[in-house]
C-alpha positions in Angstrom: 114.6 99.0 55.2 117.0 100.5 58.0 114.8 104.1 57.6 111.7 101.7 58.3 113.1 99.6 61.4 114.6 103.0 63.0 110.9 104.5 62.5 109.8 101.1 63.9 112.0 101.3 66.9 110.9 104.9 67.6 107.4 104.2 67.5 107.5 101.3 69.2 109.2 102.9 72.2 106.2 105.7 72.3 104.0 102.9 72.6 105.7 100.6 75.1 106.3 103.6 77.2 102.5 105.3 77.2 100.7 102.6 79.3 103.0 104.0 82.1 102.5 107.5 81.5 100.6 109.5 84.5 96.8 109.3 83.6 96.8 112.9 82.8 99.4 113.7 80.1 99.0 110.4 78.5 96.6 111.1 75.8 98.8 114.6 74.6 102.0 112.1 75.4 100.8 110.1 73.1 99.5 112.0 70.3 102.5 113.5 70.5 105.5 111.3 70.2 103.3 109.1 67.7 102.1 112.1 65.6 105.8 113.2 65.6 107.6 109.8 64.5 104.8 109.7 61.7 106.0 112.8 60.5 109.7 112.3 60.6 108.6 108.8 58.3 107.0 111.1 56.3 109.8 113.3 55.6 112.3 110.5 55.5 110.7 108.6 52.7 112.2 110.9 50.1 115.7 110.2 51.4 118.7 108.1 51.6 117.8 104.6 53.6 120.7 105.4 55.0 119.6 108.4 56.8 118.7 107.8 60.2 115.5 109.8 61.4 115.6 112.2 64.1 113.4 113.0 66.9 112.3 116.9 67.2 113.5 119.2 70.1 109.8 119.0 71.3 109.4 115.5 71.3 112.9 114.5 72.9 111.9 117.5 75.7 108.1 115.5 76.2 109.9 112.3 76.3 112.7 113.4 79.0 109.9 114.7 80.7 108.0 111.3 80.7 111.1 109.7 81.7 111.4 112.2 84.7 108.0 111.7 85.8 108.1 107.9 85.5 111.0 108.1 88.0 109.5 110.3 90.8 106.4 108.2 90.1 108.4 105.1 90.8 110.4 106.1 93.5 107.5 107.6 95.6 105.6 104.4 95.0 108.5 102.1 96.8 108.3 104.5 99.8 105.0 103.5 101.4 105.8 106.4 103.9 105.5 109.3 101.9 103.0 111.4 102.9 99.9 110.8 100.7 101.1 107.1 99.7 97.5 105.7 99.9 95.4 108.1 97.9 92.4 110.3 99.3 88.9 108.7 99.3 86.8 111.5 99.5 84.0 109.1 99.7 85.3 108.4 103.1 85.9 111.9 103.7 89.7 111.7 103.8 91.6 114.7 102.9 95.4 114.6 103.8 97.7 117.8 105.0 100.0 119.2 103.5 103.9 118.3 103.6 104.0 121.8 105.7 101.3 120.9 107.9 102.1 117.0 108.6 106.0 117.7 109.5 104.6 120.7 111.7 102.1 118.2 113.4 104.6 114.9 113.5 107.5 117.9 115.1 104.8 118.8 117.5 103.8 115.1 118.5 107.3 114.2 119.1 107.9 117.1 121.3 105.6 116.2 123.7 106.1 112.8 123.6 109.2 112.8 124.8 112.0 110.3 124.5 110.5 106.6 124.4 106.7 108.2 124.4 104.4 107.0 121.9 101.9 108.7 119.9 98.5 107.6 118.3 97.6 109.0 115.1 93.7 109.0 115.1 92.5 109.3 111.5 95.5 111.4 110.6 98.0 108.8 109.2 99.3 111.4 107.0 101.1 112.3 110.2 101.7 108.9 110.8 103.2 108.5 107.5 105.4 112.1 108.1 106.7 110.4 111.2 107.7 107.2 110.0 109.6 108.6 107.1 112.3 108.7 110.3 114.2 112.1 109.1 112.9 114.4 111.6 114.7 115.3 114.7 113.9 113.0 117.7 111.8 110.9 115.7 113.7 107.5 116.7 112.9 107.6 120.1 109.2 107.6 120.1 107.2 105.1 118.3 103.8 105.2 116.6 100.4 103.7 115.6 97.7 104.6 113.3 94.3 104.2 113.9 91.8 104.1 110.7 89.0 103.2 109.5 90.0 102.4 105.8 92.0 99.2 105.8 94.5 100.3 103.0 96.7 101.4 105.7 97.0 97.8 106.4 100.3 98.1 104.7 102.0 99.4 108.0 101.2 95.8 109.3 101.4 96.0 113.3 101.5 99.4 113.6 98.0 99.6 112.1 95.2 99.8 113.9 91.5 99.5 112.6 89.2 101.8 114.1 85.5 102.5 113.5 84.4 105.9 115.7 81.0 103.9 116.4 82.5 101.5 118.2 85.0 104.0 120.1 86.7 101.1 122.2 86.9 98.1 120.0 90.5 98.6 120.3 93.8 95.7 120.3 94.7 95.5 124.2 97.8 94.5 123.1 98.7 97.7 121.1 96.1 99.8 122.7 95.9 99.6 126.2 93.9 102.0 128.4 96.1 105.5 128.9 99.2 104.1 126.9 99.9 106.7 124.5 101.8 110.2 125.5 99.9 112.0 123.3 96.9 111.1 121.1 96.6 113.3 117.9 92.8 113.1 116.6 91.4 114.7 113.0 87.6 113.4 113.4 86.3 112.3 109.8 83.2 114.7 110.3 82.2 117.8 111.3 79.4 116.5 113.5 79.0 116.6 117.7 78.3 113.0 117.5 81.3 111.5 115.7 83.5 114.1 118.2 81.8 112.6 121.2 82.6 109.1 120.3 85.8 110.1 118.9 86.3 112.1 122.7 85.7 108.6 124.1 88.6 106.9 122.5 91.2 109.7 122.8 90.5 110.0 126.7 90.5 106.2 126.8 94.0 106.5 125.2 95.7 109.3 126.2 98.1 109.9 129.4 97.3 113.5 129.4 97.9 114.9 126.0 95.5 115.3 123.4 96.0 117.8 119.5 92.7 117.7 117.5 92.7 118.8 114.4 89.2 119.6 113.1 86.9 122.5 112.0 86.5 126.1 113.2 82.9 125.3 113.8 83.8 122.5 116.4 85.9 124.8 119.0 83.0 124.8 121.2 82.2 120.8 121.2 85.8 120.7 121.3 86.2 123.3 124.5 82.5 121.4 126.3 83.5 117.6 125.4 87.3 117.3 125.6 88.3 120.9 127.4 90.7 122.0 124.1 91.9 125.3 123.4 92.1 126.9 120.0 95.7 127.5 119.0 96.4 130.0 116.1 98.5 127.5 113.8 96.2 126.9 111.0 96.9 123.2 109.3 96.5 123.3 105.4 95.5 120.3 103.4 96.7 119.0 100.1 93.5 120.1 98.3 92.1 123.4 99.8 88.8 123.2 101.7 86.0 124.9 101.9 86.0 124.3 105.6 88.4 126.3 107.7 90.4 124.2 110.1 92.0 124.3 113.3 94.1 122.9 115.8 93.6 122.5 119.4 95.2 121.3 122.3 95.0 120.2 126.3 98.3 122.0 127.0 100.9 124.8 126.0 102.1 124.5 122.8 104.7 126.6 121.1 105.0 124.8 117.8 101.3 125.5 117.1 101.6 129.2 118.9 
């Protein structure tokens, strides 16, 4: 009976433990530690009851591993901050930077908006997000709101702002007040001249001066004709590679983008 219950307890813990398992190693997690404590039983049945069974080298190194990625999992789920948090939704044609690309954009944002300036995230929050994660230099004295269509991002409570590009001024007065941002950072959802025009209405609405857009190659000339941007030759990255080249463009001289 003690060769049965320490089988027992073995395969119990495989079970117990695979509903948590990341979606895609939980079918060969499974199979796995199951198929392995099945086999050790197996084995076992011809010896002592007093012989406690052992897991295999492979199935201890799967399980460490589990364990591993349970705990990232875990810890990146209590930070609400880190940057892709709320997944993509490529229905709503979201696709998020890059860590490289969001701390390049969130350094950029707070160096021009100076001490006690405030920036406006326009359907970027994955800079929002790299900014509130409060480890990059000079990030305590500016403060920040994201605007966004998709009201997931509810989670950051005041400092969410919901914002449909058709209606390019339904904005809070009390959070959004004409020219009350230092800089306004803008990543259009589409690569169309309308939604940049309407998009161009609520950044110029916002802004104090300083505008970054982050959007297609194919856009530099709305960009250059509807908001007077310049190409810079930094080239943002996304998290999933696109088929679409982007760029970034600005109002003024930048030498983090340069």
């Amino acid at each position: 009976m003690r060769m049965f219950k320490e089988q027992g307890v073995s395969l119990a813990l495989c079970l117990r433990a695979t509903p948590f398992c990341p979606r895609r190693h939980l079918q060969h997690r499974q199979s796995l530690l199951i198929y392995t404590c099945d086999c050790q039983q197996g084995e076992s049945m011809s010896d002592s009851d007093d012989d406690v069974p052992q897991l295999s080298a492979a199935t201890l190194a799967a399980l460490q591993e589990f364990y591993d990625e349970q705990k990232m999992g875990q810890e990146q789920a209590n930070d609400i901050y880190s940057v892709g948090a709320v997944e993509e939704d490529w229905g709503m044609s979201q696709f998020w930077y890059n860590e490289e690309t969001a701390t390049r954009l969130a350094e950029e944002a707070i160096q021009q908006a100076g001490k006690g300036g405030r920036i406006a995230c326009l359907s970027c929050p994955s800079v929002y997000q790299r900014l509130r994660k409060g480890d990059l230099e000079g990030v305590s004295d500016v403060t920040a709101v994201v605007l966004e269509y998709d009201r997931r991002f509810s989670v950051y409570g005041d400092e969410f702002v919901f914002y449909d590009y058709n209606n390019p001024l339904a904005l809070p007065e009390n959070i959004c007040p004409p020219q009350s941002f230092n800089i306004v950072i803008a990543d259009p959802p589409y690569l169309s001249e309308e939604c940049l025009s309407k998009v161009a209405v609520t950044v110029n609405f916002l802004s104090k001066g300083k505008t970054l857009l982050c959007t297609g190659a194919i856009m530099e000339e709305h960009a250059n004709k509807l908001m007077d941007l310049k190409m810079c030759s930094f080239l943002p990255k996304h998290s999933h590679n696109l088929a679409n080249e982007f760029r970034c463009y600005t109002n003024y001289k930048s030498q983090l983008l340069s």
